[in-house]
C-alpha positions as CSV (number, residue, x, y, z in Angstrom):
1,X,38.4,46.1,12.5
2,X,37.5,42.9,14.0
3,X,34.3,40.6,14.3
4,X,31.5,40.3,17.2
5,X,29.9,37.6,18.0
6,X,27.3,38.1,20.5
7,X,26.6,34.7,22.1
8,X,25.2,32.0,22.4
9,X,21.8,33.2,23.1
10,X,22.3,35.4,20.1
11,X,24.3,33.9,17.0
12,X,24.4,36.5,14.3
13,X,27.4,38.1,13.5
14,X,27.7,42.1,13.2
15,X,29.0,41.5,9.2
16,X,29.4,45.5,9.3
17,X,32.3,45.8,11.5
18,X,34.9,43.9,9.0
19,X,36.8,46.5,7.3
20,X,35.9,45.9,3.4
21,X,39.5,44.6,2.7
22,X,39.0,41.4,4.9
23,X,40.7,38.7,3.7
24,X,40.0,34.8,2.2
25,X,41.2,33.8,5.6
26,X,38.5,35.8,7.8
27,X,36.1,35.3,5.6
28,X,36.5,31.5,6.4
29,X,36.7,32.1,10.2
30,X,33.7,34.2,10.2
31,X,31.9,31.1,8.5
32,X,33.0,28.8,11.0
33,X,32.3,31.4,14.0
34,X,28.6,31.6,12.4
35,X,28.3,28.0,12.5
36,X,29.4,27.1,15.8
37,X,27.6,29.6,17.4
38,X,24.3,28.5,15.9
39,X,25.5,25.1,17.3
40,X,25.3,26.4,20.5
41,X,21.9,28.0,20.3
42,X,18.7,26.5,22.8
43,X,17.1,24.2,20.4
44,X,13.8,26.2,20.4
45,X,14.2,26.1,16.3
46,X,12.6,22.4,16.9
47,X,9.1,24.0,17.2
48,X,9.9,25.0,13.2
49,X,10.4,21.4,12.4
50,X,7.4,19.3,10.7
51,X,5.3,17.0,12.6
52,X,5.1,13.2,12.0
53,X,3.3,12.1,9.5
54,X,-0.7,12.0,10.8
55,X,-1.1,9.3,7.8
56,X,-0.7,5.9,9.1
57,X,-1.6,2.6,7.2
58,X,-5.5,3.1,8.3
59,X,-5.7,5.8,6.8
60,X,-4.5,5.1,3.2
61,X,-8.5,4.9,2.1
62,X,-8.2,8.6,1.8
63,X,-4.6,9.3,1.0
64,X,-3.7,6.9,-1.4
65,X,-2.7,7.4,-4.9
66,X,-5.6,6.0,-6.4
67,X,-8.3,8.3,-8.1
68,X,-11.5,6.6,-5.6
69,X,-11.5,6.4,-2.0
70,X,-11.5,2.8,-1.2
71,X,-12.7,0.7,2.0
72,X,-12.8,-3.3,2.9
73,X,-15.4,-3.8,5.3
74,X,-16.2,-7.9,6.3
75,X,-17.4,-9.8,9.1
76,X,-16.6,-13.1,11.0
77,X,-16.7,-16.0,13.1
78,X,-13.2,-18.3,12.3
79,X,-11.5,-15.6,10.9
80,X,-11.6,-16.8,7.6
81,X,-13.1,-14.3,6.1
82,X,-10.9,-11.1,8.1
83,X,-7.9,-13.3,6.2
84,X,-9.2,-12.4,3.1
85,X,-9.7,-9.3,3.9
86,X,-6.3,-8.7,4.7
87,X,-5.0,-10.2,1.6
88,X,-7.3,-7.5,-0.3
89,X,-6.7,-5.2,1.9
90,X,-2.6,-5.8,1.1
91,X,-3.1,-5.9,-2.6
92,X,-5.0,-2.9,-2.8
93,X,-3.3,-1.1,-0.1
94,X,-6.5,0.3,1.9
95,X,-7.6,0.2,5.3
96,X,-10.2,-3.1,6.3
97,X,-12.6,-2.8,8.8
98,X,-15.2,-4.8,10.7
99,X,-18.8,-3.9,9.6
100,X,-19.8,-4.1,12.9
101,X,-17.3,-1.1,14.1
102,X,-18.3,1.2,10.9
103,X,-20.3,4.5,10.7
104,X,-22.3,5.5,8.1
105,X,-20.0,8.5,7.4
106,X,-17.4,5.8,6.9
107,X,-19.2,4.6,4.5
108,X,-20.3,7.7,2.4
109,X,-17.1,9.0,2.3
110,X,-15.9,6.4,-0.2
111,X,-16.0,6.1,-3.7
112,X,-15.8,2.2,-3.8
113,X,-16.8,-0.4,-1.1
114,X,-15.5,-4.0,-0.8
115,X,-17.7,-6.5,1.2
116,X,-17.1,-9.7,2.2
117,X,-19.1,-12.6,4.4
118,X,-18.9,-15.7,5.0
119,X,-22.0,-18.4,4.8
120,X,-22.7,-20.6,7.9
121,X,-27.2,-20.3,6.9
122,X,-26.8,-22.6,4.1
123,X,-29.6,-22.1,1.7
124,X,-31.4,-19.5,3.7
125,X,-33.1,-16.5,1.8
126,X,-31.6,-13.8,3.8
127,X,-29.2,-13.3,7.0
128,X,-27.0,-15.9,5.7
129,X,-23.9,-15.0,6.8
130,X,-24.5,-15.9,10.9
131,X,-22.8,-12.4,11.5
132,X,-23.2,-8.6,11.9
133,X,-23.9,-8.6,8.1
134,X,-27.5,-9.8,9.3
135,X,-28.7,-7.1,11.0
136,X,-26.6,-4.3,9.1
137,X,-28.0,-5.2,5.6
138,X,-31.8,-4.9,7.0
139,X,-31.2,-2.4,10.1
140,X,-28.5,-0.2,8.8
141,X,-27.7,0.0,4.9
142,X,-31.7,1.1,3.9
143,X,-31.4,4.2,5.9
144,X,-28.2,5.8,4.1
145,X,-27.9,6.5,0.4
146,X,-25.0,4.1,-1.3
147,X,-26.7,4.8,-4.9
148,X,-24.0,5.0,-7.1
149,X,-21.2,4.0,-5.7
150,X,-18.7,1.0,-7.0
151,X,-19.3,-2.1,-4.9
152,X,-17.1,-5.4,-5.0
153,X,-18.0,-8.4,-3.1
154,X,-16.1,-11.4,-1.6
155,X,-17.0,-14.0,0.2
156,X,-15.8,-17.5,2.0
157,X,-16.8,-21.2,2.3
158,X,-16.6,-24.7,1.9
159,X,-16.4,-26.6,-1.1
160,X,-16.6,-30.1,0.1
161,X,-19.1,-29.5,3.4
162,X,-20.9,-27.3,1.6
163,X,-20.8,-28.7,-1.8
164,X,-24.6,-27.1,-2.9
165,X,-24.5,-23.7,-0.9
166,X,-21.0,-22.6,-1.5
167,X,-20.8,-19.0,-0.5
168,X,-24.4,-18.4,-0.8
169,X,-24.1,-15.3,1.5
170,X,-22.1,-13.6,-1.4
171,X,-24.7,-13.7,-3.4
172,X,-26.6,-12.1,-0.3
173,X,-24.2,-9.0,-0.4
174,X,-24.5,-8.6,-4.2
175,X,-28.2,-8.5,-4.9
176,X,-28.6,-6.3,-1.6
177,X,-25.9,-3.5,-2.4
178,X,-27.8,-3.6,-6.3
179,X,-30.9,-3.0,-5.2
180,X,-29.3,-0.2,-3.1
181,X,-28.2,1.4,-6.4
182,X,-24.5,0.4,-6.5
183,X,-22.5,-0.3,-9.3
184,X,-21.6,-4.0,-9.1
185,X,-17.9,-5.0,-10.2
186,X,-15.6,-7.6,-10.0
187,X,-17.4,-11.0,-11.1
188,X,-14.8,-13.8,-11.3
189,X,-14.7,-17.3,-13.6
190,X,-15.8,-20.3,-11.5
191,X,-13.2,-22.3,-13.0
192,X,-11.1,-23.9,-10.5
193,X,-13.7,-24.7,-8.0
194,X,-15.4,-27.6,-6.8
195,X,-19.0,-27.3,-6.0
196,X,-22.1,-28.1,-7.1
197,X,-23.9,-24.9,-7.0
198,X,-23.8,-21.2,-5.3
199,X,-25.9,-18.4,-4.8
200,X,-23.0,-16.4,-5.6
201,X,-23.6,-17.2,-9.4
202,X,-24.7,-15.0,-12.1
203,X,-25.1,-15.8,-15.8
204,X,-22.3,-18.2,-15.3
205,X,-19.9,-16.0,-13.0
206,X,-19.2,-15.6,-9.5
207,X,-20.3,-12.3,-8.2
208,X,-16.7,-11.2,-7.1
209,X,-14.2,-13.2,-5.0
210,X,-14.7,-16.6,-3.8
211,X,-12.3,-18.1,-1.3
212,X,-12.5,-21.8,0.4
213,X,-9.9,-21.8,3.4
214,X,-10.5,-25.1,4.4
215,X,-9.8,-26.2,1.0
216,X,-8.0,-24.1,-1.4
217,X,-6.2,-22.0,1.6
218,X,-3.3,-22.1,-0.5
219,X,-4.6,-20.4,-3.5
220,X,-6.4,-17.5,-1.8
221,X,-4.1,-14.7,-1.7
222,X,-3.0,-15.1,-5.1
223,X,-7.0,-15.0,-5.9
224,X,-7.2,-12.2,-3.9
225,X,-4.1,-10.4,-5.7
226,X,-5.7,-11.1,-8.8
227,X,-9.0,-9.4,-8.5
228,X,-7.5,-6.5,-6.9
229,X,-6.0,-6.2,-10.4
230,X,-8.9,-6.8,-12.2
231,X,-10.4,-4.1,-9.8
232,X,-8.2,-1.6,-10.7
233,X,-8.4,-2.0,-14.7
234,X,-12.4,-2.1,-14.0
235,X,-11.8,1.6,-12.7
236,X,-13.0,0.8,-9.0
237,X,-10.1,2.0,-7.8
């Protein structure tokens, strides 16, 4: 009329030898007998337990709640222009990558691209960035198939050095992803500025996100938090 318990190797309790008047007070012990003894068990139920995450932050291009897959891709020299990227990248919560370190699948597999550049060939009529951009616009981007995807472009530069090419390798980005087929979003207001002229304007606009982080460092990432906003009630998120 009494319990078993067979073990530690072998926890379960033989329920059937209680006589079927047991009492309030065995009932309770046999509880506490089950738990303990599952206590003592090897922990081989670990192997049942789920896995870490395999999301990380890189990753939240193609986990995130949004209804497009989204990417920042940018290139450098001072970092300027990786900065702003990382604001965006912050705001929007998607992964940023060097255009010099992407693939082309990278690239198809998103719904919405944001580019950025900075200008150091003032008033040149192609490659003026002075980075990777250069060869990937010419080299790279005419031999896969971007048509109809959303593009949004930033760029950085110099207000006061640069008072008549400011960000002119925006405006590089823009009419090189349109003639690639993409839908172009994201123009901003050139209020607030202080340059003379830009290839980076059309009809009056800029042609997405202008930064200066030699002179307006201060009011970039507030910018930057802004047009990811716009972004998302434009749908290019």
């Amino acid at each position: 009329g009494s319990a078993t318990v067979a073990g530690a190797d072998n926890p379960s309790i033989l329920v059937s030898q209680f006589p079927s008047h047991i009492n309030q007070n065995q009932n309770i012990m046999k509880l506490l007998l089950t738990i303990a003894t599952a206590c003592l068990t090897k922990p081989t139920t670990l192997a049942f337990a789920p896995s870490a995450s395999k999301y990380s932050y890189n990753d939240r291009s193609t986990t995130s709640l949004y209804a497009n897959k989204v990417g920042v891709y940018f290139s450098t020299t001072t970092g300027n222009c990786e900065t702003i990227a990382g604001y965006i990248s912050q705001a929007g919560g998607v992964e940023m990558n060097d255009i010099g370190d992407a693939s082309d699948s990278d690239l198809l597999g998103l719904d919405s691209i944001i580019v950025g550049a900075p200008t150091w060939h003032t008033d040149a009529d192609m490659e003026r960035s002075g980075t990777e951009w250069d060869s990937w616009l010419y080299n790279t981007l005419p031999n896969i198939d971007l048509s109809g995807k959303n593009v949004a472009v930033f760029g950085v530069g110099d207000q006061q050095s640069y008072n008549d090419y400011y960000c002119d390798a925006a405006g590089e980005l823009y009419d090189v992803f349109e003639k690639a087929g993409c839908k172009m979003m994201g123009f901003t207001s050139t209020d607030g500025y202080d340059h003379s002229s830009s290839k980076a304007e059309r009809d009056g606009k800029f042609v997405g996100l202008l930064c200066d982080e030699d002179n307006q460092s201060e009011l970039s990432e507030g910018r930057a938090n802004d047009w990811v906003a716009q972004l998302k009630e434009e749908g290019f998120f």
